[in-house]
N, C-alpha and C positions, 0 to 999 in steps of 0.2 A: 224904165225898169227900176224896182226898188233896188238898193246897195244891199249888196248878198249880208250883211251881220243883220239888214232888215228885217228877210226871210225866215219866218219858218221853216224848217222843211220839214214834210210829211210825213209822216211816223207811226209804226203800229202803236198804238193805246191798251195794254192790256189790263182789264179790271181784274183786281184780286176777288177773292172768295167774298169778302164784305163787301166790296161793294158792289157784285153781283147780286149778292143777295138783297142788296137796297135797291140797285134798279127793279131788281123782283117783285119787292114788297110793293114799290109807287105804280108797277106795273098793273099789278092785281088789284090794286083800288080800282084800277078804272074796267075792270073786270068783272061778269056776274049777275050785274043787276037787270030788269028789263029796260030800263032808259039805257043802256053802256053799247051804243050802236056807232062805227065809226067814222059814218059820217054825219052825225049832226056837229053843230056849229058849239052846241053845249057840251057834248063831251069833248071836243075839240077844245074849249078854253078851260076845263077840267087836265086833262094832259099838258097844256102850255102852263096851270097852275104845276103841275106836279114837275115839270121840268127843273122849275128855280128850286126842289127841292131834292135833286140828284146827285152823285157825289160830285163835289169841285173839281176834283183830276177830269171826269168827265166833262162837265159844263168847260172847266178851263180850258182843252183840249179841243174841246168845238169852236169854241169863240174866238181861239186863236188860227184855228185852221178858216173859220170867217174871213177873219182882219186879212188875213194872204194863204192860201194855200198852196204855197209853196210851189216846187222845181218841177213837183210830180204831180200835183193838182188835184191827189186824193188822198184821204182817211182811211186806215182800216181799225177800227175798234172788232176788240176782241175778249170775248169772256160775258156778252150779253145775253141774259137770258131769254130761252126762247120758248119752255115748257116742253122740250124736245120729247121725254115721256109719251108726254100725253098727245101727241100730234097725230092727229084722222092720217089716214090716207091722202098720201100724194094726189091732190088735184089733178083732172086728168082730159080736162073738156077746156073748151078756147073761151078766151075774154074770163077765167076764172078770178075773184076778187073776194075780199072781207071785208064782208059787213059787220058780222059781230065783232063785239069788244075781245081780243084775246092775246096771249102776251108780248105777241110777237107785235101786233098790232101796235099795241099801247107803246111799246119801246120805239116802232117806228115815228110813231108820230111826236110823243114828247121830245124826241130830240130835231123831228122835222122844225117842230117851234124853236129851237134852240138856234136855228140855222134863217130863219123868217117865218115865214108859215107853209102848212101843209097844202097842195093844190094839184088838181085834177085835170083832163080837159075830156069834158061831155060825149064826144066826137071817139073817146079812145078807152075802151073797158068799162063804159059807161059810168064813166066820171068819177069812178070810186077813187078814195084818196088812200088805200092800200091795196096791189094790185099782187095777182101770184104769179112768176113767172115761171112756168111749169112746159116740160115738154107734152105735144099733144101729136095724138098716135095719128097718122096721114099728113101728118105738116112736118112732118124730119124738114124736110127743103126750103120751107118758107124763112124768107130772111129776115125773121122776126123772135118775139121773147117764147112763141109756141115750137120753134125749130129747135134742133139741135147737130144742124150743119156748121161749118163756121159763120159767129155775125161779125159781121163787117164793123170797121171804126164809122162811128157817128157820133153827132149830139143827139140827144133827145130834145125831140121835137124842134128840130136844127130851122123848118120853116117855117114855125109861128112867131107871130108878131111878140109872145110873149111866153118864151121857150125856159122852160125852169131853169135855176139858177142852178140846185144843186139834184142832183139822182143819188138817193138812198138806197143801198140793194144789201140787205139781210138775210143770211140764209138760215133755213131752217132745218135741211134736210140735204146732205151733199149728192152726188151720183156715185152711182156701183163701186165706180171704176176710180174715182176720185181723180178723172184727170180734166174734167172743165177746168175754165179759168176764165176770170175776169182778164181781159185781157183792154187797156190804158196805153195809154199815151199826151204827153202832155205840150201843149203849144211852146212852151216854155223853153223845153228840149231841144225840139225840133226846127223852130223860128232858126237859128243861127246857123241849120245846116240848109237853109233855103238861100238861093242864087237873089242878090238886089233885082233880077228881073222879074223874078217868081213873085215874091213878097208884094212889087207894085203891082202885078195883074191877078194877085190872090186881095187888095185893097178895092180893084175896080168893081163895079155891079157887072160883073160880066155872066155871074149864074144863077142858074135858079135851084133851088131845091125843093123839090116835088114833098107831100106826104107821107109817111111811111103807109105801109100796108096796114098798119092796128087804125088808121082812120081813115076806115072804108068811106063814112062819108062825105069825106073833105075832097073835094076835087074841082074847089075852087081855080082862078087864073093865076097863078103868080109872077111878079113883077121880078125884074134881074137885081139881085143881090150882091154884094159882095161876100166873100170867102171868111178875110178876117177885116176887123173895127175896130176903133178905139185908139187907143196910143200905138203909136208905131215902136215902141220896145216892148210892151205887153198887151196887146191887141188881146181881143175876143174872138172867138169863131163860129163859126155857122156852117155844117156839112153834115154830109151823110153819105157814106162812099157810094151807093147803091140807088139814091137820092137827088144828088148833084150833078149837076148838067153843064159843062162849060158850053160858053156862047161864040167864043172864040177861039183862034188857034190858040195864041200866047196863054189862056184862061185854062185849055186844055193841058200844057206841057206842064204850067206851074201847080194843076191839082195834082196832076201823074207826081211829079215833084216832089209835094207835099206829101203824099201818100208810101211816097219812097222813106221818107224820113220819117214819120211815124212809125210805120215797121222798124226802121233803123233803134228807134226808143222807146218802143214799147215793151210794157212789165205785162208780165203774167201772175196773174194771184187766186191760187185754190182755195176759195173758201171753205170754211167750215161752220158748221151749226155754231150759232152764236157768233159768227164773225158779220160786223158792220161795216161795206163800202163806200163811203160819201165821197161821190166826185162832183169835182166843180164843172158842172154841165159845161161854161161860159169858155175853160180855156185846157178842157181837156177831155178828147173823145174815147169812147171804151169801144167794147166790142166781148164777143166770149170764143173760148177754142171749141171746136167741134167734141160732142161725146155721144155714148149709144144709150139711148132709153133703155127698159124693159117693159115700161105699161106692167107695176106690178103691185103700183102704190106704194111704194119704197125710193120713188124716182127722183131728182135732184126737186129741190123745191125753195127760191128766192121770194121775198116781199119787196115789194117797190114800194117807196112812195117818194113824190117830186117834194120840195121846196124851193118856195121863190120869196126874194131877200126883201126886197118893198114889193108888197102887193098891193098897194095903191095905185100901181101903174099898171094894173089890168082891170080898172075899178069899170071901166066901161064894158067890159067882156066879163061879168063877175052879177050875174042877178041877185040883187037883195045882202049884198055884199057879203058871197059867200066864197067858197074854196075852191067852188066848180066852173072854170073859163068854159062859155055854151059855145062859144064864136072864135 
């Protein structure tokens, strides 16, 4: 583990009035036109050009939560434009995404480059690299970004070979009731209240983690995994409480474990229109608190989009070297 004066720690970002209004302006260039669609590969390195030209506080604030993100594992920028005005109707059907260029768009992605690049997987909202996550009327229950029962701690995309590094989650539109929450927890925290026996059978390949439900058609075989990788003072992780299978007894007691103390550290954060979440997929699982729709088109409304920090390492699951993992 890095020596704590190393550390960052994690911190809300808020932009002032000017520099709002500059994310605004680099926003809307990439807005408008009929080429401004956001998944080509060309407007994509249009937005990674307009990034290097974003205010510094910002740009400095991401590259530093890069280099370590800290105790808590996440960013919340705040004061990002979102064109809140002008916004349709809350999305209201499943696998909803944006294609066109628009500003909420634009912002996700120029800062996705800031962070590595923007990316997709085929298999999950059909590959769009900004996705809505929106409640949808008959899935209150499903433990997914369409429900709005409680979701569960997970990583995103906790069992693919090559599971984004960071989840951007934007909001555009809060709920009624203003009581969601992004609801975090960070390996970092919780590691120290884990038992030395826990930690070695949360090391071993003793589980697997299954799919989530958004990739209906993945149901390939998977092979036993282990929990957490890498350094033994700040390991990576791989889970999904909903997802995860121990194979073992001991594999069993230290997830239950683990799950105890995530609860024990975990933050709740209400977003608001214009507030930017960036968590580090790799060492800290989120989750959201349960709220009530109304199906009124007014209803809570988040953008996703993943980044992953070297994308050369999914260049063999990447056709034509592009943003979209087919496999």
């Amino acid at each position: 583990m890095p020596e704590i004066s190393d550390i960052v720690e994690s911190a809300d970002l808020t932009l002032d009035s000017a520099d709002t209004a500059e994310v605004d302006r680099l926003a809307r260039l990439l807005c408008g036109g009929e080429r401004d669609r956001v998944d080509e590969p060309e407007w994509v390195g249009r937005a990674r050009n307009n990034w290097d030209a974003l205010p510094l506080r910002l740009r400095r604030g991401v590259r530093q939560f890069r280099r370590h993100s800290g105790l808590r594992g996440v960013l919340l920028l705040r004061g990002l434009p979102v064109d809140e005005a002008m916004l349709p109707a809350t999305p209201a059907v499943a696998d909803s995404v944006q294609r066109a260029a628009t500003v909420s768009a634009a912002v996700l992605t120029m800062i996705a480059c800031g962070l590595g690049d923007p990316a997709a997987y085929l298999a999950e909202k059909s590959g769009a690299l900004v996705q809505d996550v929106v409640p949808v009327r008959g899935k209150e229950t499903f433990s997914g970004n369409a429900g709005s029962v409680l979701l569960t701690f997970h990583n995103e995309n906790a069992f693919h070979q090559h599971e984004p590094d960071y989840v951007l989650l934007l909001c555009l539109r809060a709920d009624h009731d203003r009581i969601a929450g992004l609801r975090t927890a960070c390996l970092r925290e919780a590691l120290p209240l884990l038992t030395p026996m826990s930690r070695e059978a949360l090391f071993a390949p003793e589980f697997i983690t299954a799919p989530p439900p958004s990739f209906p058609s993945d149901k390939g075989t998977r092979a036993p995994q282990p929990v957490l990788s890498g350094a033994d003072d700040d390991p990576d992780i791989r889970m999904a409480t909903i997802a995860t299978t121990a194979l073992t007894p001991r594999a069993a007691a230290a997830l239950a474990e683990f799950g105890e103390a995530c609860n024990t550290v975990a933050v709740t954060t209400r977003l608001a229109p214009g507030d930017l979440a960036i968590v580090d997929n790799r060492v800290t699982v989120h989750g959201r608190t349960a709220f009530q729709p109304r199906y009124d088109g007014s209803d809570r409304w988040v953008q996703r989009t993943f980044a992953i920090a070297d994308l050369r390492r999914s260049r063999d699951h990447r056709p034509h070297d592009g943003y979209v993992l087919t496999r």
